[in-house]
C-alpha positions in Angstrom: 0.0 0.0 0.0 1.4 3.5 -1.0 2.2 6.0 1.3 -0.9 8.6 1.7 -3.6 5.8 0.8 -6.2 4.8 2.9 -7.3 1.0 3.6 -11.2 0.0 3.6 -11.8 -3.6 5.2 -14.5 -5.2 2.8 -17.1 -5.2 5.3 -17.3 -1.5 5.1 -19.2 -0.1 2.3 -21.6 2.7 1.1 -19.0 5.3 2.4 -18.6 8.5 0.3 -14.9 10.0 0.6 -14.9 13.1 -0.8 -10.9 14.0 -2.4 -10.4 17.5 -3.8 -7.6 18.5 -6.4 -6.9 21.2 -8.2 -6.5 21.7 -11.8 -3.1 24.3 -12.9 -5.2 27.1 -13.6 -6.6 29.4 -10.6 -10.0 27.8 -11.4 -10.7 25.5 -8.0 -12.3 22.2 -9.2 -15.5 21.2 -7.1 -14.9 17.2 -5.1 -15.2 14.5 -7.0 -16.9 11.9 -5.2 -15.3 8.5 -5.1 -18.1 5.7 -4.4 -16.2 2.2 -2.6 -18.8 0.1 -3.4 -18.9 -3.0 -1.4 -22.4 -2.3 0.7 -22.0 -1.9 4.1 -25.5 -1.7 4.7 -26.2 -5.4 2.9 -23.6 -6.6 5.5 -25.0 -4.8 8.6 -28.4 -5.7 7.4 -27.1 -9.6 6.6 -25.9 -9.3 10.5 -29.3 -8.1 11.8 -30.9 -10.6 9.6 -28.5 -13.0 11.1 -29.4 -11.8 14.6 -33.0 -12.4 13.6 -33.3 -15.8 12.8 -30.8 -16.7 15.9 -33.9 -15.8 18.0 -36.3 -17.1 16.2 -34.7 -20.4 16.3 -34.1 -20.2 20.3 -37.5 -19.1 21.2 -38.8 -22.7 18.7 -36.8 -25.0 20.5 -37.3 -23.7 23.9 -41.2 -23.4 23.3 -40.7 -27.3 21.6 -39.4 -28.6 24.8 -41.7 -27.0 26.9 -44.4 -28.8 24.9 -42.8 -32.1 25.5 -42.7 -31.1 29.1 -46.1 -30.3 29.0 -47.2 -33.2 27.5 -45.5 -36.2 29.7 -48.7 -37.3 31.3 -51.5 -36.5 28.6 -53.8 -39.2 27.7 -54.2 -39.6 24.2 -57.2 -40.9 22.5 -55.8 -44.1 21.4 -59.4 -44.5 19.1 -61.5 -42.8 21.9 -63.9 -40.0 19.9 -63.2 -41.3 17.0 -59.7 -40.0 17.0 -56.8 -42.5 16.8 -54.0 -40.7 18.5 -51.5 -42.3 20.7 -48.5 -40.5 20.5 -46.9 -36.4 20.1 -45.4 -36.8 16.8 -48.6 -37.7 15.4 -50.5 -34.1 16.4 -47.2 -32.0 15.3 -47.0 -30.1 12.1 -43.2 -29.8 11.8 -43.0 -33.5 12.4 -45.5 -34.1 9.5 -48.3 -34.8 11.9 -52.0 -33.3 12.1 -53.0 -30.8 14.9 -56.7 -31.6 16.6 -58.2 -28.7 15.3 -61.2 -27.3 17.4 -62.9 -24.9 16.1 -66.0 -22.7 17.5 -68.4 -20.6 15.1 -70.7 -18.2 16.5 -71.6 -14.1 16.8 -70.5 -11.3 18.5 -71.2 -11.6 22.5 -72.6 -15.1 22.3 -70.4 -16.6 25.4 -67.5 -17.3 22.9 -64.8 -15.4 24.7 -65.7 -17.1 27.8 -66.1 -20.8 25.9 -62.8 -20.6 23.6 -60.8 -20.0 27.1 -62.0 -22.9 28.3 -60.9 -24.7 25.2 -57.4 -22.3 25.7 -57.2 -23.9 28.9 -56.1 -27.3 27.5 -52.4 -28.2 27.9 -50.5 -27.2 24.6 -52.7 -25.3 22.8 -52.5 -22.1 20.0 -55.5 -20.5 20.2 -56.8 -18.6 17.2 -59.0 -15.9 18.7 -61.2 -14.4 16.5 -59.1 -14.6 13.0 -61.0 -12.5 11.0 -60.5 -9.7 12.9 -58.5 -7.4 9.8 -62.3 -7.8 8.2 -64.2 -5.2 10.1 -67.9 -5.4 12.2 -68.7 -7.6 9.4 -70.8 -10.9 8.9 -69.4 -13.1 6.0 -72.1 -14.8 4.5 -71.0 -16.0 1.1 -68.7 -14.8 -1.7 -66.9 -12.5 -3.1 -65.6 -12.1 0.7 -65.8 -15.6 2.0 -63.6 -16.7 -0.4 -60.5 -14.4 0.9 -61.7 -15.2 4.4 -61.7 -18.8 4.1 -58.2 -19.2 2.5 -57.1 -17.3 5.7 -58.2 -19.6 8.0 -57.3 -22.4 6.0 -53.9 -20.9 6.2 -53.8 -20.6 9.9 -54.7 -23.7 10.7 -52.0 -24.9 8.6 -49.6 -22.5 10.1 -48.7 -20.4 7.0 -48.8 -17.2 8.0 -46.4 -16.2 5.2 -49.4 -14.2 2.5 -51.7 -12.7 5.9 -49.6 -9.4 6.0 -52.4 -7.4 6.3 -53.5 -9.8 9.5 -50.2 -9.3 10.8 -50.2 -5.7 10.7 -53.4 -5.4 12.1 -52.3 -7.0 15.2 -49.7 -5.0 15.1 -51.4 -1.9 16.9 -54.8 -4.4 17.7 -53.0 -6.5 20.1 -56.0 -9.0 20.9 -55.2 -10.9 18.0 -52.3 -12.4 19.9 -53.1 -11.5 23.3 -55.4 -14.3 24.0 -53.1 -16.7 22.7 -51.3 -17.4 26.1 -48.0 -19.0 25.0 -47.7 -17.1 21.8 -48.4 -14.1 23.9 -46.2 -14.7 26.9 -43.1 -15.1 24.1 -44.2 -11.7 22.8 -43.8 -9.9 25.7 -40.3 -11.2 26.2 -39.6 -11.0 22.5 -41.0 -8.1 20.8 -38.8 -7.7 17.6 -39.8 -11.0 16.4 -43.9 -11.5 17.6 -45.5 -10.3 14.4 -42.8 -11.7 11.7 -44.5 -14.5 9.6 -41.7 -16.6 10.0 -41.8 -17.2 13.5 -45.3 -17.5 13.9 -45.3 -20.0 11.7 -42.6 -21.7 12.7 -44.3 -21.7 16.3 -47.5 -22.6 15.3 -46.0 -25.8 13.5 -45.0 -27.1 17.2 -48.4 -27.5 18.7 -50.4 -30.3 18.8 -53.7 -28.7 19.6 -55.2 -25.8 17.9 -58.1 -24.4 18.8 -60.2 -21.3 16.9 -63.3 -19.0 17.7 -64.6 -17.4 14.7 -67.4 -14.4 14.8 -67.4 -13.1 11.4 -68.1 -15.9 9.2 -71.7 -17.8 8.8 -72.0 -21.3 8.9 -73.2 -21.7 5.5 -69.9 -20.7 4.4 -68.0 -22.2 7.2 -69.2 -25.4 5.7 -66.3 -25.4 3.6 -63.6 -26.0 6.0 -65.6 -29.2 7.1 -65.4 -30.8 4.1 -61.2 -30.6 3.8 -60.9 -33.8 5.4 -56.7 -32.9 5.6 -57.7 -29.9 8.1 -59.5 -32.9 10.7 -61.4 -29.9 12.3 -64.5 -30.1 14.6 -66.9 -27.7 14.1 -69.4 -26.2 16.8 -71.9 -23.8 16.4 -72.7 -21.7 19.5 -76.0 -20.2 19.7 -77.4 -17.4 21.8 -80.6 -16.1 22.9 -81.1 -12.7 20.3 -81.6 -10.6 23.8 -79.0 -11.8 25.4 -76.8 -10.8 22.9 -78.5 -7.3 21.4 -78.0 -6.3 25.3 -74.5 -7.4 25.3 -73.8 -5.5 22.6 -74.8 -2.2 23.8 -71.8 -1.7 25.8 -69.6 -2.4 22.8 -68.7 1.1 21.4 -67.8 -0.8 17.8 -71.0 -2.3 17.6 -74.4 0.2 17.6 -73.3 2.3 14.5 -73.1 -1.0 12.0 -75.9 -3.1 10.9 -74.4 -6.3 10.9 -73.8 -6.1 14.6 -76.9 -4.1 16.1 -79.8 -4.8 13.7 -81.9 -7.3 15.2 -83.5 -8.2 11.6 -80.0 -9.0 10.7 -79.3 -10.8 13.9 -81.9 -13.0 13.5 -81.9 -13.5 10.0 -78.4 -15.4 10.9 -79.7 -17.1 13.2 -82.5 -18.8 11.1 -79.8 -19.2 8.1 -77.4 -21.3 10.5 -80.2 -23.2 12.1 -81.1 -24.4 8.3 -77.2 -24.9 8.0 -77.0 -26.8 10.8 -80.2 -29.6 10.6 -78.0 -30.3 7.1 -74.4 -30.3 8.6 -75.5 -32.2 11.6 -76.7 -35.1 9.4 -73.8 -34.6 7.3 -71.0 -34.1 9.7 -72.2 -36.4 12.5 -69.1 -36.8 13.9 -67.6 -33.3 13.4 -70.1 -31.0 13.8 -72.4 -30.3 16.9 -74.3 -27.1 18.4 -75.1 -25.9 21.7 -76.7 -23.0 23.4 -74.9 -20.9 25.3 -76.9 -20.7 28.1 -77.1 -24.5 28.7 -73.4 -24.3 28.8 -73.5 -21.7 31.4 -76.3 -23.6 33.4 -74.4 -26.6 34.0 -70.9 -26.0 32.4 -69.2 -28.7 33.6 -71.2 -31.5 32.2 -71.4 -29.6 28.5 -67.8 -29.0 28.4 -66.7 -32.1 29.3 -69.4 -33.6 26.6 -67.7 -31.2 24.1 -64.3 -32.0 24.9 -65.5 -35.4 23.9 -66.9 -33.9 21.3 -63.4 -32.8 20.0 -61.4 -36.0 21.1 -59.5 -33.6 23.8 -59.0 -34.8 27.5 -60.7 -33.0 30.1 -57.6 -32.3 32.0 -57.1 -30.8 35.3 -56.0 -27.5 34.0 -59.6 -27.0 32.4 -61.2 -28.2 35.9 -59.2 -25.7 37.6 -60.9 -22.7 35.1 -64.0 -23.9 35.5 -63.6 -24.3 39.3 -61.8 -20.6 39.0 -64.3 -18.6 36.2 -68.0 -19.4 36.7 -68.5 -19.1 40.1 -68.2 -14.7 40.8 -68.4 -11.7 38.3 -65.0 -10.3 38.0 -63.6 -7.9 35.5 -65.5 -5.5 32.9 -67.7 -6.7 30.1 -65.0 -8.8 28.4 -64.1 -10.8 31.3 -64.8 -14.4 31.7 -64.8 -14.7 35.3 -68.7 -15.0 35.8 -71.5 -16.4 38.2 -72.4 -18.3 34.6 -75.3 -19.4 35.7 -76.6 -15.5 36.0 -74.7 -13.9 33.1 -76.6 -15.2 30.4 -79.6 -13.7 31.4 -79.2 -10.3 32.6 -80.9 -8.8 29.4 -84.3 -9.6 31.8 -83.3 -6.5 33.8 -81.0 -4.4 31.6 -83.7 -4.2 29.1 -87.2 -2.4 28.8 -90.0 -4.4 27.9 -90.2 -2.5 25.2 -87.0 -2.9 23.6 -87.5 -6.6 24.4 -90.7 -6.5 22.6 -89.1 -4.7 19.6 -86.5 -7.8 19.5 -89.1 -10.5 19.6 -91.6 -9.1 17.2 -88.5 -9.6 13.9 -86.9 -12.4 15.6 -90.1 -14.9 16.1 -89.1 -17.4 14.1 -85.7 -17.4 15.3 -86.5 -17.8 18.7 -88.5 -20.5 18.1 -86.3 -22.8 15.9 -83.9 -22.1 18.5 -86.1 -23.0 21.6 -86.2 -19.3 23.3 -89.3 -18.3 25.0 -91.1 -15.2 24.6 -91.7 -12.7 27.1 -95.0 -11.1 27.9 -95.0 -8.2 29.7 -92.5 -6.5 32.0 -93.1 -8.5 35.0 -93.4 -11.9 33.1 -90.0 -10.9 31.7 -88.5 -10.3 34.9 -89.0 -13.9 36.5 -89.9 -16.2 33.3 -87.6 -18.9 32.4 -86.8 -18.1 28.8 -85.6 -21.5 27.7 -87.2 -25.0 26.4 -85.6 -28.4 27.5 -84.1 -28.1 23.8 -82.9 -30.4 21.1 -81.8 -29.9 17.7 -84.9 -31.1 15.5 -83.6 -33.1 12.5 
């Protein structure tokens, strides 16, 4: 190397150095700008990328062992349900296995928060809470929009989060859409860089065996579609609610009284008579993977109905779902959201939160709903006050 010049390691790049000379004449010649061009950013950005993936990679196989952990004592299947299981390899996506898939379809404030945490509550489990959230106050009730919203939740319950940037995003400043997931959550709070890159969650997803779902936005005319992909293995249930129950729910929801699809009762109920037709065909259809139930039976006597469910979905009804029973449907705790409930009140405060009158406004478009649903009418303001507004009900076929 000559005396005078300088020596640039190849890792540094994208540097201007600015030389000056001079020409013979008086005239000054401006710098001429000398470009080295070996990036250094490509290289610092290859080290952050680097950096990246490190943690990515730790955070998998520490979550991975934890699930083995996890999953010492858990009594598979082994043909129980329907569902011939015996081992953890066989429920885990990176080890070419197939998730149980559980998946509940309802409305907005019909008991699903409070019945997808006690599905949460099962040991190894990545909860999907509410995946259509990116789509607005919006019911999905055929194509053009069920089509995009299918192919999403197709693709989360495969774990391929890789084209659902605009999901990602959303969660981004909306952070319920990974919130309720508790060990996807609790590796957010610790890892922040990496919580909303597709190719962690992904990679994350692929290590559970249980997944579990709650969708509000999506009919289940067109839900009917993820039933028939026999590759997904999912099982479907359709949670209803009584119309009142939920209109009066609803009115403490700021989102919810300036769109139709969440505060017109026409609307409401018009859903409701579309799923029950849905579901007398599913039901015959489906037998083994699709069932309904009312949330207000669940809430009556919720430890006989979720232990029937969890049949229902080939899960075992472990002590960890005993202890959130035992824990969230004994007191009222917590704001409007919260699932810590006396449940055999809270599905029937509408009686006294609502005027007869606004009761009565209910009832008069949503008859028929009501009645293919097994919800009794209320008379008058006293009647509505101490009635019992439910049949013994069954699903006619």
């Amino acid at each position: 190397m000559k005396e005078g010049e300088r020596y640039y390691p190849d890792y540094i790049s994208s540097i201007i150095v600015f030389t000056t000379y001079y020409a013979l004449s008086d005239v000054e010649i401006r710098p001429r700008i000398i470009k080295i061009q070996d990036p250094v950013t490509a290289y610092f950005r290859g080290s952050i990328e680097n950096v990246t993936l490190t943690e990515i990679q730790e955070v998998v196989d520490q979550q991975r062992k934890a699930i083995e952990r996890e999953m010492e004592d858990y009594k598979y299947p082994n043909g129980r349900y329907g569902v011939n299981v015996s081992k953890l390899e066989d429920l885990v996506l990176e080890k070419g296995g197939r998730p149980m898939r559980s998946v509940i379809l309802t409305s907005w404030r019909s008991g699903s928060t409070f019945f997808g945490d006690v599905i949460n509550a099962h040991p190894a489990n990545f909860y999907h809470y509410e995946p259509l959230l990116d789509f607005g106050i919006v019911q999905i009730r055929g194509p053009p929009l069920a089509d995009e919203a299918l192919r999403n939740l197709e693709a989360l319950l495969k774990c391929d989060f890789s084209n659902l940037d605009r999901y990602l995003d959303y969660g981004k400043t909306h952070p319920w859409v990974f919130n309720h997931n508790t060990h996807l959550w609790k590796q957010c709070q610790i890892h922040k860089k990496i919580c909303w890159d597709p190719r962690f969650v992904s990679k994350f997803c692929k290590l559970f065996p249980f997944q579990s779902m709650k969708i509000v936005r999506l009919r289940l005319r067109a839900a009917e579609k993820l039933l028939e992909q026999e590759d997904l293995g999912i099982r479907l249930v359709l949670l209803i609610r009584d119309p009142r129950g939920i209109l009066q729910s609803r009115k403490h929801r700021e989102w919810c009284p300036t769109k139709p699809d969440c505060s017109d009762p026409a609307l409401v109920c018009a859903d409701m008579v579309s799923d029950f037709s849905a579901a007398v065909r599913l039901i015959k259809k489906y037998p083994r993977t699709f069932r309904v139930i009312r949330y207000e039976d669940l809430s009556v006597d919720p430890y006989r109905h979720v232990r029937e469910l969890y049949n229902f979905y080939g899960l075992d009804f472990h002590v960890n779902v005993k202890k959130f029973l035992d824990t969230h449907t004994k007191n009222d705790v917590g704001g409007v959201s919260s699932t810590f409930r006396n449940s055999k009140v809270a599905p029937f405060h509408w009686r006294t939160d609502l005027d007869f009158e606004e009761v009565d406004e209910i009832q008069r478009v949503c008859a028929a709903a009501m009645r293919l649903w097994g919800y009794v009418m209320a008379s008058n303001s006293s009647h509505q006050k101490d009635f019992d507004p439910l049949t013994d009900y069954q699903l006619q076929l």
